[in-house]
Every structure is written in structure tokens, then in C-alpha cells.
C-alpha positions as CSV (number, residue, x, y, z in Angstrom):
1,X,1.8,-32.6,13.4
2,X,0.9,-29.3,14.0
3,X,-2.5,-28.4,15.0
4,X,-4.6,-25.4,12.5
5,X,-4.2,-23.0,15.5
6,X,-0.4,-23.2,15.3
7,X,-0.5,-22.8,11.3
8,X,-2.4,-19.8,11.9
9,X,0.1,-18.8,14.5
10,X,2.6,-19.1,12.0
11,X,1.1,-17.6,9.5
12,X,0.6,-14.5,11.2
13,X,4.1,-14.3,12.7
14,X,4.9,-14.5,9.1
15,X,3.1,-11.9,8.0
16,X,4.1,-9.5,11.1
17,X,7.7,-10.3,9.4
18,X,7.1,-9.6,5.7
19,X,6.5,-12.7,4.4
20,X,9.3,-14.3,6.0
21,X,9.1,-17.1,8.5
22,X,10.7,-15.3,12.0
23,X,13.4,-16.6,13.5
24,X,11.9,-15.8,16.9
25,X,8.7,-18.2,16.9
26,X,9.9,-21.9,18.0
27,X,7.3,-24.3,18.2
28,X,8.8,-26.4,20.5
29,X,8.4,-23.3,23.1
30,X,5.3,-23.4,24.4
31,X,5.2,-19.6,25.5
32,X,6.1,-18.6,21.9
33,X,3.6,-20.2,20.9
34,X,1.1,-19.1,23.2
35,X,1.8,-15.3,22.7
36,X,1.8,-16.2,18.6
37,X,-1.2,-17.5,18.6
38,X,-2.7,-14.8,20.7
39,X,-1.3,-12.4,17.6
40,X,-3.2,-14.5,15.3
41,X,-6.6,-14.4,17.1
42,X,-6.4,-10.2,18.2
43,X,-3.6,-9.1,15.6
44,X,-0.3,-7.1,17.3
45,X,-2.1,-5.1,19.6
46,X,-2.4,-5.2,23.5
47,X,-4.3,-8.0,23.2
48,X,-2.0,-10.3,21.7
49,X,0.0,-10.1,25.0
50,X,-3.6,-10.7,27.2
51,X,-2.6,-12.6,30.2
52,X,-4.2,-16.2,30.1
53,X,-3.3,-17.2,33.3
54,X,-5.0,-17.7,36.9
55,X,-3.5,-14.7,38.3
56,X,-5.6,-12.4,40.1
57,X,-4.9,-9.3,42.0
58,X,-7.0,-7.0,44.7
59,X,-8.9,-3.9,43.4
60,X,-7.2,-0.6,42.9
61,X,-8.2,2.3,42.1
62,X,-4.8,3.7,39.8
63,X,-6.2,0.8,37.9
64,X,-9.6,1.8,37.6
65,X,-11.1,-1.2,38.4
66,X,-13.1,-1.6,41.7
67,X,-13.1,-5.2,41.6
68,X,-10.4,-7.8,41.2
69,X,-8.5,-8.2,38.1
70,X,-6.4,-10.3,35.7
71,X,-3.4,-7.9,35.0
72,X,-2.2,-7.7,31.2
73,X,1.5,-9.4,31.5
74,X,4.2,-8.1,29.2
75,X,2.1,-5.6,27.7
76,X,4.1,-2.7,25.5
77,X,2.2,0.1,27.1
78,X,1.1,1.8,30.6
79,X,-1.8,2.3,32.4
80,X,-4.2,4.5,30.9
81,X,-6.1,5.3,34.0
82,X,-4.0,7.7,35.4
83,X,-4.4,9.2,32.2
84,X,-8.2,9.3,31.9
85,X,-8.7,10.1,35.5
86,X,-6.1,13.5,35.8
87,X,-8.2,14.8,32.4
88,X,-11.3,13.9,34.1
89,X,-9.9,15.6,37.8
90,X,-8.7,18.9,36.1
91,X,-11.5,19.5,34.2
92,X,-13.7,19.0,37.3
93,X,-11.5,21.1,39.7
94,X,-11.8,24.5,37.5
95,X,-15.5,23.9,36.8
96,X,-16.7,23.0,40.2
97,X,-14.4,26.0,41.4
98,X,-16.5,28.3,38.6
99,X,-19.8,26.8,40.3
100,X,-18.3,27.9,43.9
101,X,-18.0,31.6,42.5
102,X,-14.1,31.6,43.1
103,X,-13.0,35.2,42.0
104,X,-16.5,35.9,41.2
105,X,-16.7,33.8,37.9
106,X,-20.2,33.6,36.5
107,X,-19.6,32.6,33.2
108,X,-18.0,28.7,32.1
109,X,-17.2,29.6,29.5
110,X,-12.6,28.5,30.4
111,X,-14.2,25.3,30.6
112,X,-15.2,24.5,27.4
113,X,-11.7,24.1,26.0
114,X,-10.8,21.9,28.8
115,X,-13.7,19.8,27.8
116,X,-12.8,19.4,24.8
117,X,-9.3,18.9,24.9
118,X,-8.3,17.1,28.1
119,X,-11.6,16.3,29.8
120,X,-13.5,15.0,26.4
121,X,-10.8,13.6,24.0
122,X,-8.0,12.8,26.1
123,X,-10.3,11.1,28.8
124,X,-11.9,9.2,25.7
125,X,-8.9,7.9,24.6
126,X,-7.9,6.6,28.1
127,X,-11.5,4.8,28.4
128,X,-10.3,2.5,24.7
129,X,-7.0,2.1,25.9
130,X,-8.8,0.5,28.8
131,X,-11.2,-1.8,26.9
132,X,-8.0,-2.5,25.4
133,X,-6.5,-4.2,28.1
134,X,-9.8,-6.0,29.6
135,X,-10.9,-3.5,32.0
136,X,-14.6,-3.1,31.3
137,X,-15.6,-1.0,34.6
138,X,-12.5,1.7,33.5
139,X,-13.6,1.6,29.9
140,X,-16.9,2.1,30.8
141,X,-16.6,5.1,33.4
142,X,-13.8,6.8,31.3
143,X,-15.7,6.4,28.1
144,X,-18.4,7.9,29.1
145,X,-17.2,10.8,31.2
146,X,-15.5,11.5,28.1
147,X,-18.3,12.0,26.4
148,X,-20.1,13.7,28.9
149,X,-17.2,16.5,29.0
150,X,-17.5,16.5,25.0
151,X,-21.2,16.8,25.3
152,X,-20.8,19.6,28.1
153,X,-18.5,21.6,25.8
154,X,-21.2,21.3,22.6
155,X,-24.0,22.4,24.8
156,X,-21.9,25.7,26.2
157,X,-19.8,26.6,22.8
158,X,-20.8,30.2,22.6
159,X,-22.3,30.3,18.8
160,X,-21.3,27.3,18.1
161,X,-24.2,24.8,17.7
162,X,-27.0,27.5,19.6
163,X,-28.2,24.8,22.1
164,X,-28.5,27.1,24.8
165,X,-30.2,30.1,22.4
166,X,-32.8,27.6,21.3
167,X,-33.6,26.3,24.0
168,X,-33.7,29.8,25.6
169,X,-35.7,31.3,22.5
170,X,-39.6,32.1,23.3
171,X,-42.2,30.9,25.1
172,X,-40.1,28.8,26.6
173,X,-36.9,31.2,28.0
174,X,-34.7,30.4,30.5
175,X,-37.0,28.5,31.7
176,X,-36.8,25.8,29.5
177,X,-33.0,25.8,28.9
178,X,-32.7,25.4,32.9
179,X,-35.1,22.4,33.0
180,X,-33.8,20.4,30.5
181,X,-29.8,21.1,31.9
182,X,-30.9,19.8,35.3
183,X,-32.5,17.0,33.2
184,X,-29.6,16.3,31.6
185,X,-26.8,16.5,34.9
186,X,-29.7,14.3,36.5
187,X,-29.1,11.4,33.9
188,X,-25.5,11.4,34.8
189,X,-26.7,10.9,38.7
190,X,-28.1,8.1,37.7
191,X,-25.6,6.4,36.1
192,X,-23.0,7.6,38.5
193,X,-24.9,5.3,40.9
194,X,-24.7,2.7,39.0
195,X,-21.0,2.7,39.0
196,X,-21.3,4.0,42.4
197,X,-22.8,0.2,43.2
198,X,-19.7,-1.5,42.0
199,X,-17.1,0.2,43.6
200,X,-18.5,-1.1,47.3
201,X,-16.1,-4.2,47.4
202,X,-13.2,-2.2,46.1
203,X,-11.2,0.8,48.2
204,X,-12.4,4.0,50.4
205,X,-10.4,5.8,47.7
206,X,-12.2,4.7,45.1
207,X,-15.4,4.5,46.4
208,X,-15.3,8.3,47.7
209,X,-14.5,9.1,44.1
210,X,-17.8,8.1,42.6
211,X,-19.6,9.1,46.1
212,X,-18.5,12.6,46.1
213,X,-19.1,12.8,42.3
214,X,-22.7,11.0,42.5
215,X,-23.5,14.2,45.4
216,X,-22.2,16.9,42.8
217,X,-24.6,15.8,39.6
218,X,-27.5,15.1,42.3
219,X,-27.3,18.7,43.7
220,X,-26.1,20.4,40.4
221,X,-29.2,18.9,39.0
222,X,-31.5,19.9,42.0
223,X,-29.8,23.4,41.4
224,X,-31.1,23.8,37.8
225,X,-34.6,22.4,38.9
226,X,-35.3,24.2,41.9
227,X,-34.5,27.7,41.2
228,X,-34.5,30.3,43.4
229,X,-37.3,33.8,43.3
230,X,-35.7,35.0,40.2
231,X,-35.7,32.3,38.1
232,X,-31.9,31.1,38.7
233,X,-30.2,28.2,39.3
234,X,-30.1,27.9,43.2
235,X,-27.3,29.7,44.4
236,X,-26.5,27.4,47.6
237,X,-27.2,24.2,46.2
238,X,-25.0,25.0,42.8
239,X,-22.1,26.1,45.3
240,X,-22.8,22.9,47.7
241,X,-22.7,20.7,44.1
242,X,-19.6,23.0,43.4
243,X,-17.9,22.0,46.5
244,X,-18.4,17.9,46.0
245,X,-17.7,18.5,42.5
246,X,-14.0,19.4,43.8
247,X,-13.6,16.8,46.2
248,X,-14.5,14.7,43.8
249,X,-11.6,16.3,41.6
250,X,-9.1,15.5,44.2
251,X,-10.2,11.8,45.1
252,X,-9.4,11.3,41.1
253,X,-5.9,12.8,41.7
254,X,-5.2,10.5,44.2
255,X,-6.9,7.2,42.9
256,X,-4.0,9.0,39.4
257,X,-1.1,9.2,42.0
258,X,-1.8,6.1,42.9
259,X,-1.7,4.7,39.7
260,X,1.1,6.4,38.3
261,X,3.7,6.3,42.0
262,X,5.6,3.2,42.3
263,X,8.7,1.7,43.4
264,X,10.6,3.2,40.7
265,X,9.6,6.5,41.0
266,X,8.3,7.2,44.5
267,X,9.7,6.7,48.1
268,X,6.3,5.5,49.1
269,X,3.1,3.8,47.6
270,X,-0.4,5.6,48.1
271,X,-2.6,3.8,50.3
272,X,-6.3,3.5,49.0
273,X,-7.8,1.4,52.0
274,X,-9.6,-1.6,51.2
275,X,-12.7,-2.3,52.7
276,X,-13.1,-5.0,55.7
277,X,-15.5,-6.5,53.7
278,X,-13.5,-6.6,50.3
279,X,-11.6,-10.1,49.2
280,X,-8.4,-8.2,50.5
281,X,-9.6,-6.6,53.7
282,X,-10.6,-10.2,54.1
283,X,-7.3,-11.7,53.7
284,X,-5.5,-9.0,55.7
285,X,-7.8,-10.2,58.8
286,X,-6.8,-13.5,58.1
287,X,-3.2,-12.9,58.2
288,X,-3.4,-10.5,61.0
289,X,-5.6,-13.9,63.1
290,X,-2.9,-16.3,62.3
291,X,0.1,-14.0,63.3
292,X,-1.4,-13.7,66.5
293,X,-2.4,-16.9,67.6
């Protein structure tokens, strides 16, 4: 007799189908049952294919997750860290290269539409796709660098929303908009080191991601806080931020190559270097002992 769960399973495979009992579902198969009744607990979306099984896998930073993982099997989609981490690495490259005073740019103004666009919504999108498939950690970081590009690009919209002219408008003055920016890129510190913490069992490559990112927000904000005689932003610290701000654009390239090169599209693999300490810089020792004794 079957059990509720199954009736629910079949109900729900009916409904995918119209109304009409599918041909596909046999109850006697225990898989298509399986992946039915994962339809009729999360609906047809990635999680109805959610990989139940003991499988686990190392850490890897093209899959944005610093510790190891179940993989989704079967699932009808990619990766969306690539995705979220090449919107967060381009929007970071032209910034931190503004902050660097390449061609003598003062003004950020290029940004903003990169903020908006790739660095803010498409980044976003990447960090649900990514709750989507059970990675917390990616849907976490990517969410929220999302919305700190999106938040970037409300705060500098020339005449858009007049953040920057309030906050500029007397007695305060520059002053005031300067403080409560370095307040503001200080918060992100923060939590940057709080992701920062959980990448230190992962990969060099994806731990030098969040380091060099963690260095750009502390000396950005130090850089709006401790101005220089004329009431700036401190030239050498806004450049030094500027130049981890970059690295930190390329170490998110690479954790995306890696992510995105494979067997089917690449003559090689990226290496991302797992620590010694890490449960597969752990297992590689082990091997490496018992093919030489």
C-alpha cells in the first residue's frame, strides 16, 4: 500500500503533467520515486533534484564554498558562482583602479552603472541561485556584496537620491559625508572577517580572496577617517586600499576560471591549493605516506 508521501509524490507529478498521471513516475523505481517526492516537498525547482546522498567533496573556491560540500546531482542548471564572482571582480577592478588614480580619474562616477548592473543585480542573482542549490557560505557572500555594490551605487548616483549633498550640507560639510563613508566601508571590514574566518580550512585561492578584500575595506575606511591637512581622504592609504582592492579583483577571476574551466572546455584545471591543514591537504599527506612506504 502506498505510503501518504508517495500519494503526494504522485499527486504532484500529476499536476507537473496537467492533470494526467505521467507515464515517467514508476513506483516500483525507487529513484523515481525519490526525485518525485523531492518535487512534491520543494516544487520543480533545483531543489527537487537536491542530492540526498552521503557524498561529499573538498572545498573549492569556483564553487564558492570554503568548506566541504554535498554537490546538487542532476541539477538543470550551472554554477552560479562564476557568475556572481566575475560581477563582483569587474566591478572591483575599475573601482580600485579609480582609487589608484589610473589616468588621473578623480571622480567614480563609471562605476555606478557597473554597480548597478553587474556588480549589484547580477551578483544578487548569483547569491539566490546559490541558496538555491544549498550553498549557504556563496549565498551569503554573494548576496550581500550584491547589495553592498547596489548600496554603493545609491550613495554615489549624482542627483539621484542627494546622500552625498545631505550629508555634505552645513555645519556638517565634507566632513560629515567623509566620516560616515569610512563608517560605512568599515562595517563591510567587519563582516569581510567574518567570512574571512571560514575560508581558513578551504584553498590559498580562496582564502587570498577575502584576505586581500578584508585589507582594501580596512584601509579604504582608515582613508575616509584619517584625512590628510586638507580635509581629504588620505591619498596613500586610499591608493594602498586601491591596490588590494585589485588584487582582490583578480583572486575572484581566478577562484571564476576555476569554476567555470573544466575537462570539457580547457586543456588544464586551475589549481587553488588546499591547505595542509584542510580535510584534503590531509588526505593528500596520507596518500603521499602510503606511496612511499
Amino acid at each position: 500500500m502506498a505510503t501518504a508521501q508517495e500519494h503526494n509524490a504522485i499527486n504532484a507529478e500529476e499536476r507537473l503533467n496537467g492533470g494526467h498521471h505521467s507515464e515517467k513516475l514508476d513506483q516500483n523505481d525507487p529513484k523515481s520515486m525519490h526525485n518525485a517526492q523531492q518535487a512534491a516537498r520543494w516544487g520543480y525547482g533545483p531543489l527537487a533534484h537536491t542530492n540526498s546522498g552521503g557524498e561529499r567533496l573538498a572545498a573549492f573556491g569556483g564553487e564558492f564554498q570554503p568548506g566541504t560540500y554535498r554537490p546538487v546531482k542532476n541539477r538543470k542548471f550551472g554554477n552560479p558562482a562564476p557568475l556572481g564572482l566575475s560581477a563582483f571582480a569587474l566591478t572591483t577592478f575599475v573601482l580600485s583602479l579609480i582609487n589608484m588614480g589610473t589616468r588621473d580619474i578623480a571622480e567614480p562616477n563609471i562605476v555606478v552603472a557597473l554597480a548597478f548592473g553587474y556588480g549589484g543585480l547580477v551578483q544578487l542573482l548569483a547569491g539566490m541561485w546559490e541558496m538555491a542549490v544549498g550553498n549557504t557560505f556563496g549565498a551569503t557572500a554573494l548576496s550581500s556584496y550584491g547589495g553592498f555594490w547596489l548600496s554603493f551605487a545609491v550613495i554615489l548616483t549624482p542627483g539621484g537620491f542627494q546622500i552625498v549633498s545631505a550629508l555634505e550640507a552645513p555645519p556638517g560639510g565634507a566632513k560629515q559625508f567623509y566620516d560616515s563613508f569610512g563608517l560605512f566601508l568599515m562595517g563591510w571590514f567587519i563582516f569581510t572577517t567574518i567570512l574571512l574566518l571560514c575560508t581558513l580550512r578551504s584553498t590559498v585561492a580562496f582564502f587570498t580572496l577575502f584576505f586581500t578584500l578584508d585589507i582594501a575595506f580596512l584601509l579604504l575606511g582608515i582613508g575616509y577617517l584619517h584625512r590628510n591637512a586638507a580635509g581629504k581622504p588620505n591619498p596613500p592609504i586610499i591608493k594602498a586600499g586601491g591596490f588590494f582592492g585589485l588584487l582582490a579583483a583578480f583572486m575572484a577571476w581566478y577562484n571564476a576560471l576555476a569554476g567555470i574551466a573544466d575537462d570539457s572546455n580547457s586543456f588544464f584545471l586551475i589549481p587553488v591549493a588546499h591547505f595542509p591543514w584542510s580535510s584534503k591537504g590531509r588526505e593528500e599527506r596520507l596518500k603521499t605516506k602510503e606511496a612511499t612506504a
